[in-house]
C-alpha positions as CSV (number, residue, x, y, z in Angstrom):
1,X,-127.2,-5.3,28.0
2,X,-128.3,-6.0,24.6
3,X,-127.5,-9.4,23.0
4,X,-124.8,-9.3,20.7
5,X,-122.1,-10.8,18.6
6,X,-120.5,-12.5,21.7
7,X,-122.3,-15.4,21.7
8,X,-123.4,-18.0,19.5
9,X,-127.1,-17.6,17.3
10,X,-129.9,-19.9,18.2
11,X,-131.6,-21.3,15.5
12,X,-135.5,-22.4,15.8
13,X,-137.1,-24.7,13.0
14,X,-140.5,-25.6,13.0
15,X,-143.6,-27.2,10.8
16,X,-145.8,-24.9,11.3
17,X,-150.1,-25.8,11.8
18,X,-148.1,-29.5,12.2
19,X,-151.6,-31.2,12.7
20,X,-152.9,-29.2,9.9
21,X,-150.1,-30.9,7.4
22,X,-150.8,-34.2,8.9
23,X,-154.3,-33.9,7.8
24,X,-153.6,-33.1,4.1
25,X,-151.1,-35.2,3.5
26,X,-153.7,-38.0,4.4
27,X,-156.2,-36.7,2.4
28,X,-154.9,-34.1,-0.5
29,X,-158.5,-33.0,-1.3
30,X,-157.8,-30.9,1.5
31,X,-154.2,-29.5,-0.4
32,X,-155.9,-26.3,-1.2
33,X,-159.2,-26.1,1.6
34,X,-159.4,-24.5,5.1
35,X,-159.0,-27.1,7.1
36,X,-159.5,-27.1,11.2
37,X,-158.3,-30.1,13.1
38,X,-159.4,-30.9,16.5
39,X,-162.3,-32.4,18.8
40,X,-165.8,-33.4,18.4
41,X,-167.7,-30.1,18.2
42,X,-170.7,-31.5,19.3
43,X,-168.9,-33.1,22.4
44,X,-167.4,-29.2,23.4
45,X,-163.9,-30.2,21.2
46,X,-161.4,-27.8,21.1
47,X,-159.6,-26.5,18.4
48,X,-155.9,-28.2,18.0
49,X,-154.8,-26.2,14.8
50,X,-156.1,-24.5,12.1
51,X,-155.0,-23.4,8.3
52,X,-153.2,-20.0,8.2
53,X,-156.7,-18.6,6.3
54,X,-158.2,-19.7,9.2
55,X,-156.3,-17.3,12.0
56,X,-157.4,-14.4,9.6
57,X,-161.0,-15.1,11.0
58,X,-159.3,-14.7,14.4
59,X,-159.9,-18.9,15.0
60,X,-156.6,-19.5,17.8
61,X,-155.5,-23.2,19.1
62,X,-157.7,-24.0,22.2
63,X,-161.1,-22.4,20.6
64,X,-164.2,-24.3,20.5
65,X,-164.5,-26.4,17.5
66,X,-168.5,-25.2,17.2
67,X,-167.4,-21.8,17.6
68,X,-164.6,-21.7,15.1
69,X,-167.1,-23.6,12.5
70,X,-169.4,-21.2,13.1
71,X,-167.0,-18.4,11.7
72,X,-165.4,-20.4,9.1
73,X,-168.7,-22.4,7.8
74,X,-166.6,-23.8,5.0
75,X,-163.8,-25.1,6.6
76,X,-162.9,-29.0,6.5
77,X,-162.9,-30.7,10.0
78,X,-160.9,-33.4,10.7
79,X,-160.2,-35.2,13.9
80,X,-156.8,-35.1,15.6
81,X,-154.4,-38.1,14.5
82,X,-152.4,-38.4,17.3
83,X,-150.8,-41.7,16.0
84,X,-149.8,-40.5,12.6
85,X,-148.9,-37.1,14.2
86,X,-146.4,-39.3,16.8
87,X,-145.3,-41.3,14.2
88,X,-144.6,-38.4,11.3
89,X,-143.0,-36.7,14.7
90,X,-140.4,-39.2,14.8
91,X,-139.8,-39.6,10.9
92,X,-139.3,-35.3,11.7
93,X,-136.8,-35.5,14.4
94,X,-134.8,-38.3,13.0
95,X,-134.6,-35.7,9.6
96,X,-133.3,-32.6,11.7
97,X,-130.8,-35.0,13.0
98,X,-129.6,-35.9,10.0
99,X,-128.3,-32.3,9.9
100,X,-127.8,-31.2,13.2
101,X,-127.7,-33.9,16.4
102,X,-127.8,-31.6,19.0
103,X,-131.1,-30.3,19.4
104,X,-133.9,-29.2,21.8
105,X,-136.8,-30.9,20.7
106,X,-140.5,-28.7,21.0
107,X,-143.5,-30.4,21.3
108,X,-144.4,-32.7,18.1
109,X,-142.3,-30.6,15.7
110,X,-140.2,-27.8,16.7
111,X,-136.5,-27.7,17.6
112,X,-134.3,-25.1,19.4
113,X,-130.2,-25.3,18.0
114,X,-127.0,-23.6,17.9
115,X,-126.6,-21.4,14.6
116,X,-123.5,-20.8,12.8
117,X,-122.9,-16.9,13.4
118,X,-121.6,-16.3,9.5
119,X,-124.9,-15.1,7.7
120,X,-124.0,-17.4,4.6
121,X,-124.0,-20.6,6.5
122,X,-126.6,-20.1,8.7
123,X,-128.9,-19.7,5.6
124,X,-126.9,-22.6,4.0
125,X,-127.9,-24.6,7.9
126,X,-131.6,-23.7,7.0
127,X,-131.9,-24.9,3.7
128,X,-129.9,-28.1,4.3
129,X,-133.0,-28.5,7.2
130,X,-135.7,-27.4,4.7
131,X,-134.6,-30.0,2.5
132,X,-133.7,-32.9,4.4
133,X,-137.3,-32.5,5.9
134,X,-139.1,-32.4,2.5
135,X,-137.2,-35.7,1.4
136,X,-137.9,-37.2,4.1
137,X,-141.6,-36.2,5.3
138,X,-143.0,-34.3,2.9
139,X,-143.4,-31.6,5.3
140,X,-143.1,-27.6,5.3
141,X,-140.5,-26.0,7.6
142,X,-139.9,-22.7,8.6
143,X,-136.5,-21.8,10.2
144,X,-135.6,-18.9,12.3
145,X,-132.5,-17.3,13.3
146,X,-131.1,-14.8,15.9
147,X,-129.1,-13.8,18.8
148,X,-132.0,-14.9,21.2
149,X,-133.7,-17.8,21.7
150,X,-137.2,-16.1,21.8
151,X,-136.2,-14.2,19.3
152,X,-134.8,-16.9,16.7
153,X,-138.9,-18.3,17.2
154,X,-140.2,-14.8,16.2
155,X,-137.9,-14.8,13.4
156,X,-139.3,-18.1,12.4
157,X,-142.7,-16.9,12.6
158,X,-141.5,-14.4,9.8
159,X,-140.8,-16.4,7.9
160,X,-144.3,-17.4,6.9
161,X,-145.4,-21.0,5.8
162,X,-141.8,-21.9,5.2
163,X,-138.8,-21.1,4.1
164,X,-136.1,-19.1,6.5
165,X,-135.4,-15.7,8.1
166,X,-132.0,-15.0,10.4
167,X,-131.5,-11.1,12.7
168,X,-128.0,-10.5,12.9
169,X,-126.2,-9.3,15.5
170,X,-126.4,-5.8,14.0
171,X,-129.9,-5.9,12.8
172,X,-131.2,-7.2,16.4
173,X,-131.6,-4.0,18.3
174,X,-133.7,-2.6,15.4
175,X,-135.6,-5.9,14.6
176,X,-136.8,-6.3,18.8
177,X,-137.3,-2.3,19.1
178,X,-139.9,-2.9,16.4
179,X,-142.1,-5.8,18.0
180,X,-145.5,-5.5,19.7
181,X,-145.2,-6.1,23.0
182,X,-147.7,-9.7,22.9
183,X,-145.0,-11.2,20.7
184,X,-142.7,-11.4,24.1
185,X,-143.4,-14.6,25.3
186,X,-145.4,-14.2,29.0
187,X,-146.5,-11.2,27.4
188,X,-150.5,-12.5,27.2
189,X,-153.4,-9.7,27.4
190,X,-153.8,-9.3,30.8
191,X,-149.6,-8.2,31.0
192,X,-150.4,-6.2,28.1
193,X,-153.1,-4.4,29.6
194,X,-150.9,-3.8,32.6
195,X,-147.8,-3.0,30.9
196,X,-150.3,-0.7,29.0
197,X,-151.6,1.0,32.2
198,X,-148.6,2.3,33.2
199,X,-147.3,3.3,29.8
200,X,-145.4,0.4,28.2
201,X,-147.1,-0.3,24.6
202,X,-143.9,-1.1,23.1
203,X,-140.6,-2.8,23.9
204,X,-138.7,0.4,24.3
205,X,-141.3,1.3,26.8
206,X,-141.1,-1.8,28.4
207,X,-137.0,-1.4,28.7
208,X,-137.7,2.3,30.1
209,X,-140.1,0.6,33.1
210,X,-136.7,-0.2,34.2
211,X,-135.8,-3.7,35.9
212,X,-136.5,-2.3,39.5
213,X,-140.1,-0.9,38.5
214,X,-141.0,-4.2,36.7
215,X,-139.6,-6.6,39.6
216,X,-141.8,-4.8,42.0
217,X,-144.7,-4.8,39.9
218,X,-144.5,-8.6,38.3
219,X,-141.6,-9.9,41.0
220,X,-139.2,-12.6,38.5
221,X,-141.3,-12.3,35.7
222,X,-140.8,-8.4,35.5
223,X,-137.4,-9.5,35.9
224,X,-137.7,-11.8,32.8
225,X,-139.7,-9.4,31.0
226,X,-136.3,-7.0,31.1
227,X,-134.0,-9.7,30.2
228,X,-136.4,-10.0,26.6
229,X,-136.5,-6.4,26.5
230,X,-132.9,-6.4,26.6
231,X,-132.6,-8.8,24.3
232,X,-131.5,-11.7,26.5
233,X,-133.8,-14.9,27.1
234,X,-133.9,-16.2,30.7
235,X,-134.7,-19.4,29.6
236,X,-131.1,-20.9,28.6
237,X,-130.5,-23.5,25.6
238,X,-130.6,-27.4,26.5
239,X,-129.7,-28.9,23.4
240,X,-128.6,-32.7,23.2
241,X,-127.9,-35.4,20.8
242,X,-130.9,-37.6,22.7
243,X,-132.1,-39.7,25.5
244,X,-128.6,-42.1,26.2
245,X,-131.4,-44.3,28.0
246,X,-135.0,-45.2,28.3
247,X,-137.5,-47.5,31.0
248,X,-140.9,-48.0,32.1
249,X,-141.7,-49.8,35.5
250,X,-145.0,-51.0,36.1
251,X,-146.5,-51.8,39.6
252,X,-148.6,-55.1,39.2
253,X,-152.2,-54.9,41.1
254,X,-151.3,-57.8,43.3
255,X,-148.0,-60.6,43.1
256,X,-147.6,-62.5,40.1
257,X,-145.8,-65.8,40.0
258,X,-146.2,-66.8,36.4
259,X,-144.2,-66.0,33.2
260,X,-147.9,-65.5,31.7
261,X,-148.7,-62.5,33.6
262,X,-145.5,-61.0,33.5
263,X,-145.0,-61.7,29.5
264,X,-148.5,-59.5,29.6
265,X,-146.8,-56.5,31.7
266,X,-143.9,-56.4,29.6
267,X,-145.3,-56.5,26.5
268,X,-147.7,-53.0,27.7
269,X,-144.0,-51.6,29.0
270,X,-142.7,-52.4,25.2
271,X,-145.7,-50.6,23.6
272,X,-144.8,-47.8,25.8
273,X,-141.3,-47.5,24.8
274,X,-142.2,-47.9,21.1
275,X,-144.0,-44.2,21.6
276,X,-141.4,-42.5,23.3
277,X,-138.8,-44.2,21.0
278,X,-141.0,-43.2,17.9
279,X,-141.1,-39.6,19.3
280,X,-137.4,-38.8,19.6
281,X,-136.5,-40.9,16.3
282,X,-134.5,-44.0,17.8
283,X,-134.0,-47.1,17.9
284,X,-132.5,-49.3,20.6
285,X,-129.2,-51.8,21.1
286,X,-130.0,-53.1,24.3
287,X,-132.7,-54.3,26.8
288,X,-132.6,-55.3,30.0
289,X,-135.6,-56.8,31.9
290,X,-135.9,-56.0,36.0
291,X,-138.3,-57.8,37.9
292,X,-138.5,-56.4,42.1
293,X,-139.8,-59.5,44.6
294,X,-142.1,-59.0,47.0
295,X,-138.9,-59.3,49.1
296,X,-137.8,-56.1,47.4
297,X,-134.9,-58.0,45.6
298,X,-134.4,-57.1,42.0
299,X,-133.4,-59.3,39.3
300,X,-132.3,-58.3,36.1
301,X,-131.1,-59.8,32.5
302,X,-129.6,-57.6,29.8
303,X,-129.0,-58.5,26.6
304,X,-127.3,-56.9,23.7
305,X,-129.7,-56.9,20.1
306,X,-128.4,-58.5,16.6
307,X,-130.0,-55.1,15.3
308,X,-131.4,-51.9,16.8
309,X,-134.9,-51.8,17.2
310,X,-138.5,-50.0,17.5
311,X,-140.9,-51.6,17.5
312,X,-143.1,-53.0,20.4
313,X,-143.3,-55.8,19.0
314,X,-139.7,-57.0,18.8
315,X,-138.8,-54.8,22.0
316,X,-141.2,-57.1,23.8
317,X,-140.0,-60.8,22.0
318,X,-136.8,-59.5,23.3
319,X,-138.0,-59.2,26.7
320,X,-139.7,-62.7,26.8
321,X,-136.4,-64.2,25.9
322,X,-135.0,-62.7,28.9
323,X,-137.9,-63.3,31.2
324,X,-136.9,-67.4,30.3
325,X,-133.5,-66.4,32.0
326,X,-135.0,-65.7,34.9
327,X,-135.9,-68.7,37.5
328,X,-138.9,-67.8,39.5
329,X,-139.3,-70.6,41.4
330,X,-140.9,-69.7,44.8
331,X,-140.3,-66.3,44.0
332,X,-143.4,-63.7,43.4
333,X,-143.1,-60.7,41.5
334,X,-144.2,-56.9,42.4
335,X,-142.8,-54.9,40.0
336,X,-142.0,-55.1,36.4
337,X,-139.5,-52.5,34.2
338,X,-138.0,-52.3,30.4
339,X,-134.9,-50.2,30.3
340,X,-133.5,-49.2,26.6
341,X,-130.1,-48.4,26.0
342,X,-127.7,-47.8,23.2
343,X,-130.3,-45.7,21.9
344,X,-129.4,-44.2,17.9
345,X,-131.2,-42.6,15.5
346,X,-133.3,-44.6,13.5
347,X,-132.7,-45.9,9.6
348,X,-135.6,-43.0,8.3
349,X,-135.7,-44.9,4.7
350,X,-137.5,-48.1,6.7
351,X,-139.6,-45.3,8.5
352,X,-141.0,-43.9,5.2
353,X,-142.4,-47.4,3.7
354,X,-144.7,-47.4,6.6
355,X,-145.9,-43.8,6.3
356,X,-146.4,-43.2,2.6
Protein backbone atom coordinates (compact mmCIF):
# COMPACT_ATOMS: atom_id res chain seq x y z
CA UNK A 1 0.00 0.00 0.00
CA UNK A 2 2.97 2.02 0.11
CA UNK A 3 3.14 5.42 -1.87
CA UNK A 4 4.93 5.21 -4.89
CA UNK A 5 5.88 6.35 -8.32
CA UNK A 6 2.19 6.36 -9.53
CA UNK A 7 1.39 9.60 -8.53
CA UNK A 8 2.61 12.95 -8.62
CA UNK A 9 5.22 14.37 -5.51
CA UNK A 10 3.95 17.03 -3.17
CA UNK A 11 6.13 19.65 -2.60
CA UNK A 12 5.99 21.78 0.93
CA UNK A 13 7.94 25.17 1.18
CA UNK A 14 8.05 27.04 4.20
CA UNK A 15 9.87 30.12 6.25
CA UNK A 16 10.57 28.59 9.01
CA UNK A 17 10.34 30.52 12.98
CA UNK A 18 8.36 33.14 10.30
CA UNK A 19 7.72 35.53 13.30
CA UNK A 20 11.20 35.04 14.30
CA UNK A 21 12.48 36.49 10.67
CA UNK A 22 10.02 39.22 10.94
CA UNK A 23 11.61 40.41 14.04
CA UNK A 24 15.24 40.57 12.71
CA UNK A 25 14.65 41.94 9.73
CA UNK A 26 13.09 44.86 11.69
CA UNK A 27 15.81 45.16 13.86
CA UNK A 28 19.21 43.38 12.58
CA UNK A 29 20.90 43.68 16.09
CA UNK A 30 18.96 40.71 16.65
CA UNK A 31 20.72 39.01 13.08
CA UNK A 32 22.88 36.84 15.28
CA UNK A 33 20.82 36.82 19.04
CA UNK A 34 18.24 34.28 20.50
CA UNK A 35 15.39 35.94 19.89
CA UNK A 36 11.71 34.74 21.39
CA UNK A 37 8.62 36.49 19.92
CA UNK A 38 5.42 36.44 21.59
CA UNK A 39 3.11 37.95 24.52
CA UNK A 40 3.64 40.03 27.51
CA UNK A 41 5.25 37.73 30.02
CA UNK A 42 4.11 39.57 32.75
CA UNK A 43 0.43 39.42 31.42
CA UNK A 44 0.78 35.21 31.12
CA UNK A 45 1.95 35.66 27.13
CA UNK A 46 2.54 32.83 25.25
CA UNK A 47 5.37 31.95 23.29
CA UNK A 48 4.52 32.48 19.31
CA UNK A 49 8.05 31.35 18.00
CA UNK A 50 11.41 31.15 19.00
CA UNK A 51 15.10 30.94 17.33
CA UNK A 52 16.24 27.38 16.42
CA UNK A 53 18.94 27.84 19.55
CA UNK A 54 16.08 28.40 21.42
CA UNK A 55 14.18 24.70 20.87
CA UNK A 56 17.60 23.24 22.00
CA UNK A 57 16.53 24.55 25.54
CA UNK A 58 13.29 22.52 24.83
CA UNK A 59 11.28 26.36 24.57
CA UNK A 60 8.09 24.96 22.00
CA UNK A 61 5.31 27.51 20.40
CA UNK A 62 2.52 27.92 22.97
CA UNK A 63 5.01 28.08 26.18
CA UNK A 64 4.78 30.70 28.63
CA UNK A 65 6.85 33.64 27.68
CA UNK A 66 8.10 33.86 31.71
CA UNK A 67 8.85 30.39 31.59
CA UNK A 68 10.75 30.25 28.38
CA UNK A 69 12.79 33.48 29.70
CA UNK A 70 13.50 31.86 32.57
CA UNK A 71 15.48 29.06 30.56
CA UNK A 72 16.85 31.22 27.99
CA UNK A 73 17.77 34.36 30.38
CA UNK A 74 19.54 35.90 27.37
CA UNK A 75 17.26 35.71 24.83
CA UNK A 76 15.80 38.98 23.05
CA UNK A 77 11.89 39.39 23.47
CA UNK A 78 10.01 41.01 21.10
CA UNK A 79 6.29 41.34 20.71
CA UNK A 80 4.30 39.67 17.93
CA UNK A 81 3.91 42.05 14.75
CA UNK A 82 0.96 40.76 13.41
CA UNK A 83 0.74 43.66 10.77
CA UNK A 84 4.10 43.42 9.36
CA UNK A 85 3.77 39.51 9.66
CA UNK A 86 0.25 39.88 7.40
CA UNK A 87 1.72 42.26 5.30
CA UNK A 88 5.42 40.30 4.70
CA UNK A 89 2.69 37.19 4.31
CA UNK A 90 1.34 38.61 1.32
CA UNK A 91 4.68 40.08 -0.24
CA UNK A 92 5.50 35.79 0.49
CA UNK A 93 2.60 34.39 -1.28
CA UNK A 94 2.53 36.70 -4.13
CA UNK A 95 6.59 35.43 -4.50
CA UNK A 96 5.63 31.55 -4.49
CA UNK A 97 3.26 32.52 -7.14
CA UNK A 98 5.50 33.90 -9.21
CA UNK A 99 6.79 30.32 -9.55
CA UNK A 100 4.05 28.18 -9.06
CA UNK A 101 0.14 29.56 -9.09
CA UNK A 102 -1.44 26.66 -7.77
CA UNK A 103 -0.85 26.32 -4.26
CA UNK A 104 -2.25 25.43 -0.83
CA UNK A 105 -1.54 28.23 1.26
CA UNK A 106 -0.48 27.28 5.32
CA UNK A 107 -0.96 29.60 7.85
CA UNK A 108 1.22 32.96 7.38
CA UNK A 109 3.93 31.23 5.41
CA UNK A 110 3.79 27.77 4.29
CA UNK A 111 2.50 26.26 1.03
CA UNK A 112 1.53 22.64 -0.02
CA UNK A 113 2.13 22.04 -4.24
CA UNK A 114 2.45 19.58 -6.87
CA UNK A 115 6.26 18.50 -7.54
CA UNK A 116 7.70 17.65 -10.73
CA UNK A 117 8.54 13.74 -10.26
CA UNK A 118 12.20 14.01 -12.20
CA UNK A 119 14.66 14.58 -9.22
CA UNK A 120 16.57 17.30 -11.38
CA UNK A 121 13.65 19.63 -11.69
CA UNK A 122 12.18 19.21 -8.63
CA UNK A 123 15.48 20.62 -7.07
CA UNK A 124 15.64 23.06 -9.99
CA UNK A 125 11.42 23.96 -8.65
CA UNK A 126 13.07 24.54 -5.08
CA UNK A 127 15.72 26.73 -5.89
CA UNK A 128 13.74 28.81 -8.38
CA UNK A 129 11.30 29.19 -4.88
CA UNK A 130 14.36 29.81 -2.71
CA UNK A 131 15.27 32.49 -4.82
CA UNK A 132 12.36 34.29 -5.91
CA UNK A 133 11.62 34.55 -2.09
CA UNK A 134 14.95 36.08 -1.13
CA UNK A 135 14.50 38.77 -3.96
CA UNK A 136 11.57 39.45 -3.06
CA UNK A 137 11.35 39.38 0.91
CA UNK A 138 14.45 38.86 2.11
CA UNK A 139 13.30 35.74 3.72
CA UNK A 140 14.74 32.11 4.39
CA UNK A 141 12.88 29.16 2.79
CA UNK A 142 13.11 25.71 3.30
CA UNK A 143 11.47 23.28 0.67
CA UNK A 144 10.51 19.78 1.04
CA UNK A 145 9.80 17.02 -1.33
CA UNK A 146 8.13 13.52 -1.41
CA UNK A 147 5.55 11.18 -2.41
CA UNK A 148 3.37 12.22 0.63
CA UNK A 149 2.03 15.19 1.65
CA UNK A 150 3.06 14.72 5.44
CA UNK A 151 5.93 13.47 4.31
CA UNK A 152 7.06 16.34 1.75
CA UNK A 153 6.71 18.67 5.44
CA UNK A 154 9.06 16.26 7.27
CA UNK A 155 11.28 16.43 4.41
CA UNK A 156 11.22 20.14 4.72
CA UNK A 157 11.96 20.02 8.23
CA UNK A 158 15.26 18.31 7.05
CA UNK A 159 16.17 20.53 5.44
CA UNK A 160 17.21 22.80 8.30
CA UNK A 161 17.01 26.68 8.25
CA UNK A 162 16.77 26.57 4.53
CA UNK A 163 17.64 25.32 1.61
CA UNK A 164 15.83 21.93 0.06
CA UNK A 165 15.52 18.11 0.58
CA UNK A 166 13.23 15.79 -1.88
CA UNK A 167 12.47 11.41 -0.93
CA UNK A 168 12.02 9.71 -4.02
CA UNK A 169 9.84 7.23 -4.80
CA UNK A 170 12.61 4.66 -4.12
CA UNK A 171 14.10 6.22 -1.12
CA UNK A 172 10.46 6.57 0.62
CA UNK A 173 10.02 3.30 2.21
CA UNK A 174 13.42 3.53 3.87
CA UNK A 175 13.23 7.36 4.66
CA UNK A 176 9.35 6.74 6.63
CA UNK A 177 10.61 3.20 8.19
CA UNK A 178 13.21 5.37 9.81
CA UNK A 179 11.01 8.18 11.56
CA UNK A 180 10.04 8.38 15.27
CA UNK A 181 6.66 7.77 15.59
CA UNK A 182 5.84 11.84 17.08
CA UNK A 183 6.87 13.00 13.65
CA UNK A 184 3.38 11.41 12.25
CA UNK A 185 1.20 14.10 12.44
CA UNK A 186 -1.76 13.21 15.30
CA UNK A 187 0.96 11.35 16.67
CA UNK A 188 1.21 13.86 20.07
CA UNK A 189 2.49 12.10 23.50
CA UNK A 190 -0.48 10.83 24.77
CA UNK A 191 -0.84 8.53 21.15
CA UNK A 192 2.66 7.82 21.65
CA UNK A 193 2.34 6.54 24.98
CA UNK A 194 -0.52 4.39 23.77
CA UNK A 195 0.97 3.30 20.63
CA UNK A 196 3.93 2.57 23.11
CA UNK A 197 1.74 0.48 25.51
CA UNK A 198 0.94 -1.91 23.22
CA UNK A 199 4.21 -2.15 21.36
CA UNK A 200 4.35 0.35 18.58
CA UNK A 201 7.68 2.69 19.13
CA UNK A 202 8.32 2.91 15.61
CA UNK A 203 6.52 3.16 12.28
CA UNK A 204 7.02 -0.43 11.33
CA UNK A 205 5.43 -1.29 14.56
CA UNK A 206 2.76 1.01 14.03
CA UNK A 207 2.13 -0.77 10.36
CA UNK A 208 2.27 -4.27 12.17
CA UNK A 209 -0.74 -2.99 14.72
CA UNK A 210 -2.51 -3.66 11.59
CA UNK A 211 -5.48 -1.35 10.30
CA UNK A 212 -8.18 -3.49 12.18
CA UNK A 213 -6.28 -3.38 15.64
CA UNK A 214 -5.76 0.45 15.26
CA UNK A 215 -9.47 1.30 14.08
CA UNK A 216 -10.75 -0.49 17.15
CA UNK A 217 -8.38 1.06 19.37
CA UNK A 218 -8.36 4.94 17.90
CA UNK A 219 -11.76 4.33 15.50
CA UNK A 220 -10.73 6.86 12.05
CA UNK A 221 -7.72 8.12 13.46
CA UNK A 222 -6.25 4.52 13.84
CA UNK A 223 -7.43 4.35 10.45
CA UNK A 224 -5.42 7.54 9.48
CA UNK A 225 -2.64 6.57 11.52
CA UNK A 226 -2.25 3.35 8.88
CA UNK A 227 -2.72 5.33 5.90
CA UNK A 228 0.77 7.51 7.20
CA UNK A 229 2.24 4.31 8.14
CA UNK A 230 1.61 3.13 4.81
CA UNK A 231 2.83 5.92 3.41
CA UNK A 232 -0.44 7.53 2.22
CA UNK A 233 -1.79 10.89 3.71
CA UNK A 234 -5.66 10.97 4.35
CA UNK A 235 -5.66 14.46 4.10
CA UNK A 236 -5.80 15.05 0.07
CA UNK A 237 -4.08 18.08 -1.81
CA UNK A 238 -6.38 21.34 -2.43
CA UNK A 239 -4.24 23.43 -4.33
CA UNK A 240 -5.59 26.58 -6.34
CA UNK A 241 -4.42 29.53 -8.17
CA UNK A 242 -6.58 31.81 -5.41
CA UNK A 243 -9.78 33.16 -4.18
CA UNK A 244 -11.82 34.02 -7.82
CA UNK A 245 -13.90 36.26 -5.25
CA UNK A 246 -14.05 38.06 -2.04
CA UNK A 247 -16.99 40.08 0.43
CA UNK A 248 -17.77 41.21 3.69
CA UNK A 249 -21.40 42.00 4.87
CA UNK A 250 -22.00 43.86 7.80
CA UNK A 251 -25.33 43.97 9.81
CA UNK A 252 -25.84 47.67 10.96
CA UNK A 253 -27.02 48.01 14.87
CA UNK A 254 -30.32 49.62 13.81
CA UNK A 255 -31.57 51.24 9.97
CA UNK A 256 -29.59 53.74 8.47
CA UNK A 257 -30.97 56.20 5.92
CA UNK A 258 -27.96 58.39 5.28
CA UNK A 259 -25.03 58.03 2.80
CA UNK A 260 -22.90 59.20 6.13
CA UNK A 261 -23.47 56.14 8.02
CA UNK A 262 -23.22 53.84 5.36
CA UNK A 263 -19.85 55.60 3.77
CA UNK A 264 -18.66 54.61 7.55
CA UNK A 265 -19.73 50.75 7.16
CA UNK A 266 -18.23 50.47 3.98
CA UNK A 267 -15.20 51.99 4.60
CA UNK A 268 -14.66 49.14 7.91
CA UNK A 269 -15.81 46.40 5.09
CA UNK A 270 -12.81 47.87 2.80
CA UNK A 271 -10.32 47.74 5.67
CA UNK A 272 -11.40 44.24 6.04
CA UNK A 273 -10.84 43.21 2.52
CA UNK A 274 -7.44 45.03 2.39
CA UNK A 275 -6.24 42.12 5.13
CA UNK A 276 -7.57 39.25 3.43
CA UNK A 277 -6.47 40.71 0.03
CA UNK A 278 -2.98 41.43 1.62
CA UNK A 279 -2.83 37.82 2.91
CA UNK A 280 -3.30 35.90 -0.30
CA UNK A 281 -1.19 38.52 -2.43
CA UNK A 282 -4.02 40.22 -4.64
CA UNK A 283 -5.31 42.85 -5.89
CA UNK A 284 -8.79 43.50 -7.18
CA UNK A 285 -10.65 44.54 -10.71
CA UNK A 286 -13.95 44.92 -9.59
CA UNK A 287 -16.28 46.06 -6.74
CA UNK A 288 -19.60 45.94 -6.29
CA UNK A 289 -21.60 47.58 -3.39
CA UNK A 290 -25.02 45.65 -2.01
CA UNK A 291 -27.09 47.36 0.30
CA UNK A 292 -30.44 44.87 1.78
CA UNK A 293 -33.64 47.26 2.88
CA UNK A 294 -35.38 46.75 5.71
CA UNK A 295 -37.81 45.34 3.13
CA UNK A 296 -35.25 42.69 2.45
CA UNK A 297 -34.71 44.02 -1.14
CA UNK A 298 -31.15 44.26 -2.23
CA UNK A 299 -29.59 46.81 -4.36
CA UNK A 300 -26.42 46.53 -5.83
CA UNK A 301 -23.77 48.70 -8.19
CA UNK A 302 -20.68 47.15 -9.73
CA UNK A 303 -18.19 48.76 -11.25
CA UNK A 304 -15.13 47.70 -13.21
CA UNK A 305 -11.54 49.57 -11.69
CA UNK A 306 -9.13 51.79 -14.14
CA UNK A 307 -6.38 49.62 -12.13
CA UNK A 308 -6.38 46.68 -9.74
CA UNK A 309 -6.26 47.53 -6.30
CA UNK A 310 -5.40 46.95 -2.37
CA UNK A 311 -5.67 49.09 -0.49
CA UNK A 312 -8.52 50.06 1.88
CA UNK A 313 -8.33 53.11 1.11
CA UNK A 314 -9.02 53.18 -2.68
CA UNK A 315 -11.24 49.88 -2.19
CA UNK A 316 -13.45 52.16 -0.06
CA UNK A 317 -13.36 55.63 -2.53
CA UNK A 318 -14.45 53.08 -4.92
CA UNK A 319 -17.31 52.06 -2.94
CA UNK A 320 -18.55 55.74 -2.12
CA UNK A 321 -18.69 56.36 -5.80
CA UNK A 322 -21.04 53.64 -6.10
CA UNK A 323 -23.01 54.30 -2.93
CA UNK A 324 -23.84 58.02 -5.09
CA UNK A 325 -25.53 55.54 -7.62
CA UNK A 326 -27.72 54.38 -5.40
CA UNK A 327 -31.10 56.56 -4.58
CA UNK A 328 -32.14 56.02 -1.08
CA UNK A 329 -34.89 58.07 -1.02
CA UNK A 330 -37.50 56.65 1.53
CA UNK A 331 -35.51 53.71 1.63
CA UNK A 332 -33.59 52.51 4.98
CA UNK A 333 -30.82 50.32 5.00
CA UNK A 334 -30.09 46.91 7.10
CA UNK A 335 -27.32 45.48 5.70
CA UNK A 336 -24.18 46.55 4.07
CA UNK A 337 -21.48 44.14 1.87
CA UNK A 338 -18.17 44.78 -0.45
CA UNK A 339 -17.77 41.95 -2.85
CA UNK A 340 -14.16 41.72 -4.82
CA UNK A 341 -13.76 40.21 -7.95
CA UNK A 342 -11.30 39.85 -10.76
CA UNK A 343 -8.99 39.19 -8.11
CA UNK A 344 -4.88 38.80 -9.56
CA UNK A 345 -1.81 38.68 -7.99
CA UNK A 346 -0.44 41.71 -6.97
CA UNK A 347 2.56 43.97 -8.79
CA UNK A 348 5.21 42.65 -5.63
CA UNK A 349 7.84 45.58 -6.86
CA UNK A 350 5.13 48.30 -5.40
CA UNK A 351 4.72 45.94 -2.32
CA UNK A 352 8.46 46.15 -1.44
CA UNK A 353 8.74 50.14 -1.33
CA UNK A 354 6.44 49.96 1.54
CA UNK A 355 8.16 47.21 3.46
CA UNK A 356 11.87 47.91 3.16
Amino acid sequence: MLARGGRNPVGYAEVPEFHVQVARQADSSMAHRPVLVGGDPSKRGKVVSASVDLRKLGIVDGMGLAEALDRAPGACWVRTDVPRARELSGVLRAAVREEIEAVEVEGLAGFYMRAPRNRVEALDLAGRLEARVMERTGLLLRVGIAPARFAARLAAEDAGAFGSRVIGADDFESYLMGQPLDRLPGVGPKTAARLAEIGAVDVPGLRELGLERLEVLFGNHGRSLWLLACGEDPKPLRVKRHPDTLSREETLAGPIADRLGLVASVVRLAESLEGALRRDGLSAGRIAVQLTGMDGRTMTRSCTLMAPVGLAADLARAAQELLDRIDLEGRSVRRTGLVLKGLEIRGVEDRQLDLF
